[in-house]
C-alpha positions as CSV (number, residue, x, y, z in Angstrom):
1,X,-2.7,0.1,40.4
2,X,0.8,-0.1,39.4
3,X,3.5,-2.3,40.6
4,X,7.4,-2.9,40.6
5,X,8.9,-1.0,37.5
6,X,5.8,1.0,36.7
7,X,4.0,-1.8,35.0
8,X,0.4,-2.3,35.5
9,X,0.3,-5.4,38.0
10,X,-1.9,-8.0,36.1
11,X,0.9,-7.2,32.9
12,X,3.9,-10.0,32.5
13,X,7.0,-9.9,30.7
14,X,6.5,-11.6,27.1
15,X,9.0,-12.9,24.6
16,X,8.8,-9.8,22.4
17,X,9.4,-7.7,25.4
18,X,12.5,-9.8,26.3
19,X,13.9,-10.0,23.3
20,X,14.0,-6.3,23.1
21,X,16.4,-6.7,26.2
22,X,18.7,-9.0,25.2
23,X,22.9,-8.2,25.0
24,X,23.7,-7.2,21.4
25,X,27.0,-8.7,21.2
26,X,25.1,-12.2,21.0
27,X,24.4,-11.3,17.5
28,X,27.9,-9.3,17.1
29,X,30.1,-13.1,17.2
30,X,28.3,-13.9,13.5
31,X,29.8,-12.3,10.8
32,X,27.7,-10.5,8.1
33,X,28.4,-11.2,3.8
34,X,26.7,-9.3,1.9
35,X,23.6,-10.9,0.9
36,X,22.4,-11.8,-3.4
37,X,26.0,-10.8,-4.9
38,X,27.8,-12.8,-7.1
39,X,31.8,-13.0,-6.9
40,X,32.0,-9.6,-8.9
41,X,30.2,-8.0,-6.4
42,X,26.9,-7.5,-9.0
43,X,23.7,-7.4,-7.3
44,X,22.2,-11.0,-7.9
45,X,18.7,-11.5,-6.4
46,X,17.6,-15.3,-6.0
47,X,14.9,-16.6,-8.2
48,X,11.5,-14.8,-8.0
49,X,12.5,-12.0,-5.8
50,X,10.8,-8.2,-6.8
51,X,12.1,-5.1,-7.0
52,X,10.6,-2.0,-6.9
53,X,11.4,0.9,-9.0
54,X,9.8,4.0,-10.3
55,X,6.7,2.9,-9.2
56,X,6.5,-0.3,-10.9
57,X,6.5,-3.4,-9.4
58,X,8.5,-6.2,-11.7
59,X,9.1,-9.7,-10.7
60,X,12.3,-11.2,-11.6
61,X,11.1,-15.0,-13.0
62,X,8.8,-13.6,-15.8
63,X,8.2,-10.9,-17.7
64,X,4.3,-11.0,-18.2
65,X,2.3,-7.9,-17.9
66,X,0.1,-9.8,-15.0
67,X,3.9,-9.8,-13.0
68,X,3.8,-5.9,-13.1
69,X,2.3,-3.6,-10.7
70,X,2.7,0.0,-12.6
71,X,1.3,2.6,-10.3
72,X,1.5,4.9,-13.3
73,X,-1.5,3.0,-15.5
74,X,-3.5,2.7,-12.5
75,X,-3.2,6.9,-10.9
76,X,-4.2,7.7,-14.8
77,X,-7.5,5.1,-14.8
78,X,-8.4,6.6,-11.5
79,X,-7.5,10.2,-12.4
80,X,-10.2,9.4,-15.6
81,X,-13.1,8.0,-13.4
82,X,-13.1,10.9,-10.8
83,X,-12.9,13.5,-13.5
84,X,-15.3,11.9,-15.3
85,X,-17.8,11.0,-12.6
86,X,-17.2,13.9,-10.4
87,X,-16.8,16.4,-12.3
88,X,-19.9,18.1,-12.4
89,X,-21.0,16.7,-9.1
90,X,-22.2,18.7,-6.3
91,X,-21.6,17.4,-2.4
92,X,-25.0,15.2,-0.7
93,X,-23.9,13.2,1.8
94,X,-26.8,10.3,1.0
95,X,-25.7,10.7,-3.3
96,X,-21.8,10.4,-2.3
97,X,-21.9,7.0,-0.4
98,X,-22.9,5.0,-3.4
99,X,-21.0,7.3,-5.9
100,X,-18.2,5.9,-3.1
101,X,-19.5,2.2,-3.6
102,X,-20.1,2.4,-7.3
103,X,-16.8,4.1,-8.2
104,X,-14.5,1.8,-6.1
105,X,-16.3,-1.1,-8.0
106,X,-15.5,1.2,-11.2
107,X,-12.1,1.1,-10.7
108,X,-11.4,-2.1,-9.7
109,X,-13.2,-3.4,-12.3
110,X,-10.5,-1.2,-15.1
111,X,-7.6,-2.0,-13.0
112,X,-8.1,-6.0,-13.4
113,X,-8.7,-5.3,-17.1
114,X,-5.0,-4.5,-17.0
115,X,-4.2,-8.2,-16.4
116,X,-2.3,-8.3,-12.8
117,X,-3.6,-11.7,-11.9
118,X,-0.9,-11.9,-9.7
119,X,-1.9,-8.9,-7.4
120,X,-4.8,-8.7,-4.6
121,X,-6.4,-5.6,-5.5
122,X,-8.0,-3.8,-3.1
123,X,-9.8,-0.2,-3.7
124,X,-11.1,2.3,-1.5
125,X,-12.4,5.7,-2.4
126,X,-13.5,8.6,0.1
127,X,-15.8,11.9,-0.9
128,X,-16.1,14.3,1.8
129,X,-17.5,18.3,1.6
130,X,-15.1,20.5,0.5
131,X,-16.2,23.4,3.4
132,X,-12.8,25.5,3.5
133,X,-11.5,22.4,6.6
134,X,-8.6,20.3,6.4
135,X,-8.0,16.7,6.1
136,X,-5.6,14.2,6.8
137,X,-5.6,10.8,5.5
138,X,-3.7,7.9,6.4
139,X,-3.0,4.1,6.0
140,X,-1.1,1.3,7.2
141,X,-0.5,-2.3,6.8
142,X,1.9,-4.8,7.3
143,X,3.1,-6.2,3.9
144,X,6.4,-6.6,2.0
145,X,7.6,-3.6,0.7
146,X,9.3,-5.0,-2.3
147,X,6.5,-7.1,-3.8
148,X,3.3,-4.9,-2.7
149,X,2.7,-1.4,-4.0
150,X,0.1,1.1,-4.2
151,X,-1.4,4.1,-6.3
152,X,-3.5,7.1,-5.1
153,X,-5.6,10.0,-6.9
154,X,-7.0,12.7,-6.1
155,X,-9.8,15.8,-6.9
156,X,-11.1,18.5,-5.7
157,X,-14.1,20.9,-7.5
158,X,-15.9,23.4,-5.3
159,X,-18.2,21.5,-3.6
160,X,-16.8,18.0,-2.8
161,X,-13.0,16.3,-2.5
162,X,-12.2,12.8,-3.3
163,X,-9.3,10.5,-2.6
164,X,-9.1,6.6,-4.3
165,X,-6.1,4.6,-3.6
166,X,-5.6,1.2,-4.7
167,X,-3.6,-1.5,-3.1
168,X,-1.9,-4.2,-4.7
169,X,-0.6,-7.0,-2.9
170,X,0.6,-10.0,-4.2
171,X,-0.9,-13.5,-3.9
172,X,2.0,-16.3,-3.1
């Protein structure tokens, strides 16, 4: 089953795999300036480029509220809807996958109202049975960590947990 090198034997070398081998000092001959300062030495990012700070997201060629991600706004909209909605809510499986459909739709619908045009905005929320068991949750994606950004929310009463995140990623 396996060959030379402990590689299955229908498996070839591709370019990522030979890349990963090449001689460092190739790259070492090209010398390295620091990248979007000005002679002073000030940071100086090139037109359009975001940064990301304190859970805002700002874009650097406008200051419109649609060029803003702001995590803050959107955790307190989703903080409201599960308290609200949930609150008094007892755990059933078949009553918990719409209340999953209808509040994701809820909150996306709030979130847009906060005019980030500029932003993809995608919602998902999970309700699970709140039995006395652990959970862990996860995500990943490939995206651009200084224009995309996300928010997350929480509750828990004594029947049922709930999580919503909301992603927002930005159209270019």
């Amino acid at each position: 089953m396996f060959g030379a090198g402990g590689k299955f034997r229908h498996q070839h070398s591709g370019i990522f795999e030979k890349s990963l081998r090449c001689d460092s000092t190739q790259n070492a001959a090209k010398p390295q300036k620091a990248q979007w300062t000005d002679e002073a030495g000030k940071f100086n990012p090139p037109f359009g480029m975001e940064t990301q700070q304190h859970g805002v997201t700002e874009l650097t060629e406008g200051q419109g509220k649609h060029n803003v991600f702001c995590a803050h706004d959107i955790k307190k909209i989703m903080d409201d809807l599960l308290q609200e909605k949930l609150s008094t809510q007892s755990y059933d499986a078949n009553i918990c996958r719409v209340l999953c459909t209808s509040l994701s739709e809820d909150i996306k619908s709030r979130v847009k109202n906060l005019g980030m045009e500029r932003f993809r905005l995608i919602c998902c929320v999970s309700i699970g049975s709140n039995s006395g068991q652990g959970i862990l949750m996860a995500s990943r994606f490939l995206w651009n960590e200084c224009k995309d950004n996300f928010s997350t929310s929480s509750f828990q009463n004594a029947s049922l947990f709930a999580v919503a995140i909301v992603f927002g990623v930005l159209k270019e």
